[in-house]
C-alpha positions in Angstrom: 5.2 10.6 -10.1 4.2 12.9 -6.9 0.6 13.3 -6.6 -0.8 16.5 -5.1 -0.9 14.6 -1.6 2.6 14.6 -2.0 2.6 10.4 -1.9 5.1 9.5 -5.1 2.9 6.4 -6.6 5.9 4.1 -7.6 5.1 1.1 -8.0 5.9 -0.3 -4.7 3.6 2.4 -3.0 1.1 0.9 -5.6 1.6 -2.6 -4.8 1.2 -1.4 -1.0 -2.7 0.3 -1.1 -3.6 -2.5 -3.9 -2.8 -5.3 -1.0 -4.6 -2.6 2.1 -7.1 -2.1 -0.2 -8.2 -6.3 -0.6 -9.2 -5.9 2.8 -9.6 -1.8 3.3 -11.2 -2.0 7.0 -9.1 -5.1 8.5 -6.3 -4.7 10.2 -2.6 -6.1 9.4 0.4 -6.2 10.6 3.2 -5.6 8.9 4.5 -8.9 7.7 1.2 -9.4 6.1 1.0 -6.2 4.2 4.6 -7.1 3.0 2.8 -10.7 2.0 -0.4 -8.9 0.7 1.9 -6.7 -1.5 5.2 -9.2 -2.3 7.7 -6.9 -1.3 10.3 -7.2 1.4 9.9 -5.4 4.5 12.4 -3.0 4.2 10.8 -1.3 0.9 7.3 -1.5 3.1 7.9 -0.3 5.8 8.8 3.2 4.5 5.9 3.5 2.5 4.0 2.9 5.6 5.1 5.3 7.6 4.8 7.9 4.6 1.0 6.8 4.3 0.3 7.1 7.8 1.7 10.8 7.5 -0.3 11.4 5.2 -2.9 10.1 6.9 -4.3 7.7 5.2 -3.1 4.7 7.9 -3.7 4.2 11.3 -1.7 2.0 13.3 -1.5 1.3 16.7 0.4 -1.6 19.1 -0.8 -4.6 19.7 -1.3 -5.5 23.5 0.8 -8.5 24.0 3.7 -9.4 26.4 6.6 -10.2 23.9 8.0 -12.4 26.2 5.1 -14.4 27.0 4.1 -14.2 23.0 7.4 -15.3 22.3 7.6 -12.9 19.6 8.1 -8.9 19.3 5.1 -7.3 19.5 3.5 -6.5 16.2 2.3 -2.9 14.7 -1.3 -2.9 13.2 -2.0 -0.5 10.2 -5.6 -0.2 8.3 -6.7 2.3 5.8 -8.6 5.4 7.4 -11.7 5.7 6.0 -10.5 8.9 4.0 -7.4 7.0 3.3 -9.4 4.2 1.6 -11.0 6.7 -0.6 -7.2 8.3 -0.9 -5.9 5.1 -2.1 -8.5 4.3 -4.7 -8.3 7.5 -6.4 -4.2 7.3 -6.0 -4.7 4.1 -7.8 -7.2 4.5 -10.3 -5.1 8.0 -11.4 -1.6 6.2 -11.5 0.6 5.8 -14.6 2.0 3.2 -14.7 5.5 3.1 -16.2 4.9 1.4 -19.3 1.8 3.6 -19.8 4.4 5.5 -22.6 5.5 2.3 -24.5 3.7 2.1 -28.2 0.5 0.3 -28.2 0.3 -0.1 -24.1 -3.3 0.7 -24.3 -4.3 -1.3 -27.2 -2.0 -5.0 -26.1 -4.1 -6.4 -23.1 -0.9 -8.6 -22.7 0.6 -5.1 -21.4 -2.6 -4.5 -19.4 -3.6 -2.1 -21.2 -7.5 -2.6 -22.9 -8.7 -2.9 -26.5 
């Protein structure tokens, strides 16, 4: 499904603003937003990059001496504060897949609400 943003709302892109949006004004690097969301990195990463297009990220560097750190340095994304408001209404318009199976509204099991 491609919104009018032009942000397709699988279910992974989903999974991404539902773990920004737990925390929508802290910042987090990637490997948590992969945590916050349960995905791998390489299906995240994309869908950062597309949100921060879009503008509803901003991300920026962290300050840190990789060699000192002992670690790469790490890339910080948080929700704009249009973005946040992006996101919820993404998310509270979203089909989900199974929104078409008989009797997904009326089985809670499915999610879906008596």
């Amino acid at each position: 499904m491609v919104k009018p943003s032009g942000l397709r709302m699988t279910m992974p892109t989903q999974a991404v603003l539902r773990g920004l949006l737990e925390h929508p004004t802290r910042e987090m690097y990637g490997l948590q937003v992969c945590e916050a969301a349960g995905l791998p990195s390489g299906t995240v990463h994309p869908i950062l990059a597309r949100l921060e297009g879009l503008g509803w990220l901003e991300s920026r560097w962290e300050e840190v001496n990789p060699a000192e750190a002992g670690r790469p340095r790490r890339r910080y994304y948080r929700l704009s504060p249009d973005g946040a408001e992006q996101a919820r209404h993404a998310l509270a318009n979203a089909r989900s897949p199974l929104a078409g199976l008989a009797g997904w509204t009326d089985n809670p099991a499915l999610g879906g609400a008596r």
